[in-house]
C-alpha positions as CSV (number, residue, x, y, z in Angstrom):
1,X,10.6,30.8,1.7
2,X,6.9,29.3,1.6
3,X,8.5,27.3,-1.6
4,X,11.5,25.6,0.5
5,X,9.3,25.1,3.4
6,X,6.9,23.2,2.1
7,X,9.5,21.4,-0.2
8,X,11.1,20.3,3.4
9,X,8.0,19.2,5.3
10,X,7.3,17.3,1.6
11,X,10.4,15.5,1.5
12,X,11.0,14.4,5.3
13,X,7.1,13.1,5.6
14,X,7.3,11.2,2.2
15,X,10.7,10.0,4.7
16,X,8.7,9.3,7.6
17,X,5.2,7.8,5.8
18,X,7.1,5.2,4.3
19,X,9.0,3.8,7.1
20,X,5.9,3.6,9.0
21,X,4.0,2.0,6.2
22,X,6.5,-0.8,6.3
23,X,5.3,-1.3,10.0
24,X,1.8,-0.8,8.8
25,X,1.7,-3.4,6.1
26,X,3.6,-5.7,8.0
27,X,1.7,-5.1,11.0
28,X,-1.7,-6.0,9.1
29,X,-0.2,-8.9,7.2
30,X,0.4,-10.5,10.4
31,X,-3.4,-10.0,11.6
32,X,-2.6,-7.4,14.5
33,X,-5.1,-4.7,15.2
34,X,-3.4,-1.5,14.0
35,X,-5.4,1.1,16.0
36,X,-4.5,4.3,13.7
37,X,-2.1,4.9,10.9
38,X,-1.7,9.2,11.5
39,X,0.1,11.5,9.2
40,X,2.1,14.2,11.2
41,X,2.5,14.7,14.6
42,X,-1.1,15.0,17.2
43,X,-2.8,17.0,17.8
44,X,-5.2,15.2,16.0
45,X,-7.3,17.6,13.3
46,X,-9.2,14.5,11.5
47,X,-9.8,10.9,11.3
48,X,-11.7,8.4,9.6
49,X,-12.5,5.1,11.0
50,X,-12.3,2.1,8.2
51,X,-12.3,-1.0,8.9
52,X,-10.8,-1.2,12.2
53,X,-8.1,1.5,11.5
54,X,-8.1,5.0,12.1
55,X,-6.7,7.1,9.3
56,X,-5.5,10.2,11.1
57,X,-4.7,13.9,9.9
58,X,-2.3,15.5,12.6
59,X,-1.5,19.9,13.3
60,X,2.0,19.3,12.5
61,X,3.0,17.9,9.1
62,X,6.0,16.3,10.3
63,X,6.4,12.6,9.6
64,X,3.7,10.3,10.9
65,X,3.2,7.2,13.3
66,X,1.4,4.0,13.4
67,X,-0.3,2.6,16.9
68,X,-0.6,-0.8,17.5
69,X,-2.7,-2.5,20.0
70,X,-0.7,-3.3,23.0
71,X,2.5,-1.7,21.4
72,X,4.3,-1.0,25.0
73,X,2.0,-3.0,27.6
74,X,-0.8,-4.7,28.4
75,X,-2.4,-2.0,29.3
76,X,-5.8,-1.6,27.1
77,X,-5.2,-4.8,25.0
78,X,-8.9,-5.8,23.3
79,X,-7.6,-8.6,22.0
80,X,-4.2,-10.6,23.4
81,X,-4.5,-12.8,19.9
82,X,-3.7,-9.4,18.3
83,X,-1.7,-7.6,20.3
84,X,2.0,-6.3,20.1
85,X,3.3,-7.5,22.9
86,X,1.9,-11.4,22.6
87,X,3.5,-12.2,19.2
88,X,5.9,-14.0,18.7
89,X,9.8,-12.8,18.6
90,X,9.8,-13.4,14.7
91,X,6.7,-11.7,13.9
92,X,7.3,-8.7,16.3
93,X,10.9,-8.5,14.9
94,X,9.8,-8.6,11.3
95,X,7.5,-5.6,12.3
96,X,10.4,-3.4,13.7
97,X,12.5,-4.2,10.8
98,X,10.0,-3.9,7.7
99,X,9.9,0.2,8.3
100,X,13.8,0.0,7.9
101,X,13.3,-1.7,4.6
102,X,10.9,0.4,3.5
103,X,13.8,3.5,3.8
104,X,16.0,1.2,1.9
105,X,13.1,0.2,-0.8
106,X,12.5,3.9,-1.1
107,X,16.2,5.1,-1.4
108,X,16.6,2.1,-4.4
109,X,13.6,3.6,-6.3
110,X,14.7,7.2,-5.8
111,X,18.2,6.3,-7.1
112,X,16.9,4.4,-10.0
113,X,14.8,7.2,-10.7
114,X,17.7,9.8,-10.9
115,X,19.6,7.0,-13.3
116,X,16.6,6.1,-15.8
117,X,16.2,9.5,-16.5
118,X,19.8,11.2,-16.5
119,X,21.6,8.1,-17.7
120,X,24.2,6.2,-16.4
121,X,28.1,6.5,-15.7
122,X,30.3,5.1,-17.9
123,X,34.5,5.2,-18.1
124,X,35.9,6.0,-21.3
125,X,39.5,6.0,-20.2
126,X,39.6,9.2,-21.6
127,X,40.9,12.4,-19.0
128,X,38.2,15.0,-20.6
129,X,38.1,18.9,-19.5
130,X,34.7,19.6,-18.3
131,X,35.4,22.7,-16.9
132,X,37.6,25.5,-17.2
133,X,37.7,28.5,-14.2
134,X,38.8,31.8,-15.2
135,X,41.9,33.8,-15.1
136,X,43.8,30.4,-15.1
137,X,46.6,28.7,-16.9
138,X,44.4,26.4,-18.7
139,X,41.8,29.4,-20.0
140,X,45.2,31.1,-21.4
141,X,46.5,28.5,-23.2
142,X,43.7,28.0,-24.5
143,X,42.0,24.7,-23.3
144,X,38.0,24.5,-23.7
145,X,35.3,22.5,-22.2
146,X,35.2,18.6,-23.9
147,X,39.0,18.7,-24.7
148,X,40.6,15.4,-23.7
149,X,44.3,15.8,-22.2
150,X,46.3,12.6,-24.2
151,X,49.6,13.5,-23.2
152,X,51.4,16.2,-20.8
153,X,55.4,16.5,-22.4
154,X,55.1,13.4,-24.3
155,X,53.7,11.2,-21.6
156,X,50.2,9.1,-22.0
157,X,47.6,10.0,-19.1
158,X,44.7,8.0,-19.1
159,X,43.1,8.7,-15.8
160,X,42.2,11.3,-13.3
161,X,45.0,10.1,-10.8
162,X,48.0,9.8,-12.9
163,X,46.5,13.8,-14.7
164,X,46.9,15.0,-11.1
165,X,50.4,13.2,-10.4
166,X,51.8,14.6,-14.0
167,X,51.2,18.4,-13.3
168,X,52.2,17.8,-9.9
169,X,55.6,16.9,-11.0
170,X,55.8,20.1,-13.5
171,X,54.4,22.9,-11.4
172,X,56.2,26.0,-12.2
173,X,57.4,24.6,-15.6
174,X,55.9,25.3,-19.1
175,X,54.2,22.0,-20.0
176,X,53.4,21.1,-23.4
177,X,49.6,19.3,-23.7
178,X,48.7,17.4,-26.4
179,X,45.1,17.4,-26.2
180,X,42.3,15.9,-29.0
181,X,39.5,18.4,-29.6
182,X,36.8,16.8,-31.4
183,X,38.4,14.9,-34.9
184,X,42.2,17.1,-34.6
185,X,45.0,17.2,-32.0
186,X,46.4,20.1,-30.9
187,X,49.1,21.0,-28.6
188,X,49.0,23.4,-25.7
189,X,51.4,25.4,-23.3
190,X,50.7,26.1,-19.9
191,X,52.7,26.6,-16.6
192,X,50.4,24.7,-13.7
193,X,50.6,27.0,-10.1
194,X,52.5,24.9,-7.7
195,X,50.3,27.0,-5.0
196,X,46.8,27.7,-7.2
197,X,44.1,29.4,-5.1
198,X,41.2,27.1,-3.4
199,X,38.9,25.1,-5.4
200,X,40.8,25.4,-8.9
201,X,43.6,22.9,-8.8
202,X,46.9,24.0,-10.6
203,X,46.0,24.0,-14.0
204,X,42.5,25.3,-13.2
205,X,40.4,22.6,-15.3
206,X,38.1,20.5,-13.7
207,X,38.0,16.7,-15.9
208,X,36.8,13.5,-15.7
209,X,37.2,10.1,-17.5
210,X,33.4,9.2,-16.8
211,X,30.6,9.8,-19.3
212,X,27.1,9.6,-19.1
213,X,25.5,6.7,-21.2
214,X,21.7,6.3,-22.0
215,X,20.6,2.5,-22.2
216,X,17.9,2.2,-25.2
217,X,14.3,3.2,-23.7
218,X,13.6,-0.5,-22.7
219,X,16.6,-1.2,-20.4
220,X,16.3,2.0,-18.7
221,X,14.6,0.8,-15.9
222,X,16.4,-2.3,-15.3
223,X,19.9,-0.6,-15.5
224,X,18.2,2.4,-13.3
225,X,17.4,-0.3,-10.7
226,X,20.7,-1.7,-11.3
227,X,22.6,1.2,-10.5
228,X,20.3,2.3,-7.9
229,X,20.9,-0.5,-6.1
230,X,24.8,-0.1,-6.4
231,X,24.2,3.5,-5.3
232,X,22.2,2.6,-2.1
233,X,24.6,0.1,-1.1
234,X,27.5,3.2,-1.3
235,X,25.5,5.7,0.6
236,X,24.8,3.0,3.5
237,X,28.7,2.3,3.6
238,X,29.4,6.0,3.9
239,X,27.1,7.1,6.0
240,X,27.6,3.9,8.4
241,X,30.7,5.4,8.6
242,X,30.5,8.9,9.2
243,X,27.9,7.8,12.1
244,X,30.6,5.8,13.7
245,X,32.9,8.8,13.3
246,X,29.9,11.1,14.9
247,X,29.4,9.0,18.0
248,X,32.8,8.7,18.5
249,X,33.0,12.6,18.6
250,X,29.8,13.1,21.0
251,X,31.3,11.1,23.5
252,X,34.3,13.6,23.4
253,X,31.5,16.1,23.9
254,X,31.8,17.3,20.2
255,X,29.5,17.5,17.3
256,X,31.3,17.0,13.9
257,X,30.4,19.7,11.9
258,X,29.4,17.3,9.0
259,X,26.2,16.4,11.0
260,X,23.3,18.5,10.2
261,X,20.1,18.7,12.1
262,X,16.4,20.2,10.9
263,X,17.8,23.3,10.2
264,X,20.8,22.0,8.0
265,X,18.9,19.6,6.2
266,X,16.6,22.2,5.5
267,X,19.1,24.2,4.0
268,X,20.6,21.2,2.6
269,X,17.2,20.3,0.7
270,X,16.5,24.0,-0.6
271,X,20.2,23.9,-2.1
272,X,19.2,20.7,-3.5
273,X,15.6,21.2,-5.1
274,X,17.4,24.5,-6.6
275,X,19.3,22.4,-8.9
276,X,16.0,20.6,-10.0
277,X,13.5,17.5,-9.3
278,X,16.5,15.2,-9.9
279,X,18.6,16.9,-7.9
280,X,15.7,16.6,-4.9
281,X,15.1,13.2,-5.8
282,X,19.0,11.4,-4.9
283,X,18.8,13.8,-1.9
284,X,15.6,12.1,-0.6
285,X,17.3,8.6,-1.7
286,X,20.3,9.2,0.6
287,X,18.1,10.9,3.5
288,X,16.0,7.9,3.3
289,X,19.4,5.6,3.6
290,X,20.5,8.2,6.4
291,X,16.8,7.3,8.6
292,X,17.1,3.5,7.8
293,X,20.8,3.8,9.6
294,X,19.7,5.5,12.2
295,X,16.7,3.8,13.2
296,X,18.8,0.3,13.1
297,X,21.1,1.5,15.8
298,X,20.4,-0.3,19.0
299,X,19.2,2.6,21.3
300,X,16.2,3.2,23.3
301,X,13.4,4.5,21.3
302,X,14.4,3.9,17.6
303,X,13.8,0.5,16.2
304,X,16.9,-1.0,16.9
305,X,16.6,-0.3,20.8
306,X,13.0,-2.5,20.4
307,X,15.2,-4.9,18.5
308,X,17.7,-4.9,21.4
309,X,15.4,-5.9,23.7
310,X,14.2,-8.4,21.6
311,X,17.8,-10.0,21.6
312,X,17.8,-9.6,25.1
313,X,14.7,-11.8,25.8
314,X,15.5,-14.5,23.4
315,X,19.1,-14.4,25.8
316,X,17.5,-14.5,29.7
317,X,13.9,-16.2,28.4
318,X,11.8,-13.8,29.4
319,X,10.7,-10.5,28.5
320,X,11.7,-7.3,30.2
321,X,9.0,-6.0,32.2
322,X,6.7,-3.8,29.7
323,X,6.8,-0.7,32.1
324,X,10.6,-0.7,32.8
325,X,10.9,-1.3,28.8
326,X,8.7,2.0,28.2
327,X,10.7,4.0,30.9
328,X,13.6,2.9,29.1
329,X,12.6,4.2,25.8
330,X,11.0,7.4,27.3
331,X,14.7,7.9,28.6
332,X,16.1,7.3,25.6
333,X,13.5,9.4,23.7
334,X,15.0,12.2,26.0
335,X,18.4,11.7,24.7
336,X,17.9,11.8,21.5
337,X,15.7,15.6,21.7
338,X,18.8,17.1,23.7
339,X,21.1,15.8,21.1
340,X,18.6,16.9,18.2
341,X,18.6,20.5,20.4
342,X,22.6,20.2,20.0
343,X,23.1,19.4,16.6
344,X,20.5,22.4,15.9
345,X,22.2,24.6,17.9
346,X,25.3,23.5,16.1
347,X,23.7,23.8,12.5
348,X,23.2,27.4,13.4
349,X,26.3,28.3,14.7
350,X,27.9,27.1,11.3
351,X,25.5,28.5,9.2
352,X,25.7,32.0,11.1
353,X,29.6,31.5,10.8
354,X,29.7,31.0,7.1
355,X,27.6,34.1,6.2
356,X,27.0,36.3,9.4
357,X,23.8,36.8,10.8
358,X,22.6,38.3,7.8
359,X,23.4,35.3,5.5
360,X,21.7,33.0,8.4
361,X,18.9,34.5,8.0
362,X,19.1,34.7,4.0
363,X,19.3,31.0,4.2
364,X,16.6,30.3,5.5
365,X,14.3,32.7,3.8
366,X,15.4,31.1,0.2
């Protein structure tokens, strides 16, 4: 339990630390006084004062925070040349957004990570058998793991799809397979299950036409970025989507059960560091994508609300008054814990469902 704990408050602070060293950085680069750059949540349990910066180590290891000088008013500004709230729009805009880059950066270098040192996908156009489950059709006739399926009753298959569509058609019916098993072809019988149990398909194989491919030692990095890239790009598509699918459900007063809170991404990152570092690693890389999503959106209290009002002054020439601003994003900050309390509650309702009390609690023990 100690393990998965500390494997969970690891992960979501590495999260947290690098979004607000994009504001950090930024912040600096552009000459504004950064008061304290703090690593977990205050109380604060020790700082150090360099330069003009306090470096900040806080009771709960959560995440961390960066304070700016005159971040929400006026109010305690040493210097107006370097405050927050006298910059420009551009500079103060490139300040919000550089933490949501830095979740992007970060997901990229996790991704390429995972691909420069587990290789990289690559379509052979063969239909291979990478698995086969028990007590099936396929494990009595005889199929084995790296067989690839040529042809089912004398007709070419070359791809996942039209493997599916051909044993769809012949459910119930002895099939003959011609399959190629390493240098000799052999043909197989089996009668696919028109209704096969859950998870193992009618046949009961598992293939794919994709194999993994290691670039030579050199190019690994540059294809590992490559694909990274590619990967981040796919994970900010799909989760864009699922978050329009998720508000869409709140406001019917529902919470998809796809959405996980603390506890089920806790349970989500223990299931995922038991498979290995890699494993850990492209879960970070598309938690990080998940935090640069939601901290875009324009509501009060992430960085896309600041944004919003941003937009907002640049539309009526003026700012909104500093104080109604921060009531705003107190509001909003509000919000956002009862609807973090919901989706917990939620996360242990499903979790409770799935394995009783007893396998709750198991959970989150691993």
């Amino acid at each position: 339990m100690f393990g998965s704990i500390l494997i969970f408050i690891l992960v979501l602070s590495v999260l947290v630390i690098v979004h607000e060293a994009g504001h950090f950085f930024m912040a600096k680069r552009a000459g504004l006084l950064v008061e304290e750059f703090g690593f977990g949540i205050p109380p604060r349990i020790f700082g150090k004062k360099i330069g003009e910066t306090i470096y900040s180590l806080n009771l709960f290891p959560f995440g961390g925070f960066v304070r700016l000088n005159g971040e929400n008013s006026e109010e305690g500004v040493t210097d107006p040349k370097r405050a927050f709230i006298t910059q420009s729009k551009k500079t103060r805009v490139s300040i919000i957004v550089a933490g949501v880059l830095m979740n992007f950066i970060l997901a990229i270098v996790a991704f390429a990570a995972v691909y420069t040192v587990t290789g990289v996908p690559k379509d052979t156009n063969d239909v291979k058998v990478i698995e086969v489950a028990k007590g099936t059709p396929a494990e009595t006739a005889g199929f084995l793991v790296d067989d690839v399926i040529v042809k089912i009753n004398g007709k070419s298959v070359a791809d996942n799809k039209g493997f599916i569509e051909a044993v769809k058609e012949v459910s119930d019916k002895e099939v003959v397979f011609l399959v190629k098993r390493g240098s000799e072809e052999k043909e197989l019988k089996a009668t696919p299950r028109s209704n096969p149990p859950e998870g193992e398909g009618a046949l009961g194989v598992v293939i794919s036409t994709v194999s993994i491919y290691f670039p030579p030692i050199w190019q690994r990095p540059f294809v590992g970025v490559f694909y990274g890239f590619k990967e981040a790009i796919f994970w900010t598509q799909m989760i864009a989507v699922g978050l329009f699918g998720m508000i869409a459900g709140l406001f019917r007063g529902v919470v998809p059960k796809d959405v996980a809170g603390p506890v089920g991404i806790y349970a989500l990152t223990s299931q995922a560091a038991s498979y290995g570092i890699m494993s850990l690693i492209n879960f970070m890389g598309v938690l990080s994508v998940n935090l640069a999503i939601l901290n875009i959106l324009p509501f009060p209290a992430l960085d896309g609300g600041r944004l919003l009002f941003i937009f907002l002054e640049k539309i009526i020439g003026r700012k909104v008054l500093p104080k109604v601003e921060s009531i705003i994003h107190m509001a909003g900050m509000a919000i956002l814990m009862l609807l973090l309390f919901a989706i917990t509650f939620s996360d242990i309702k499903h979790l409770i469902a799935a394995g009783g009390v007893a396998g709750f609690l198991e959970n989150l023990v691993k």
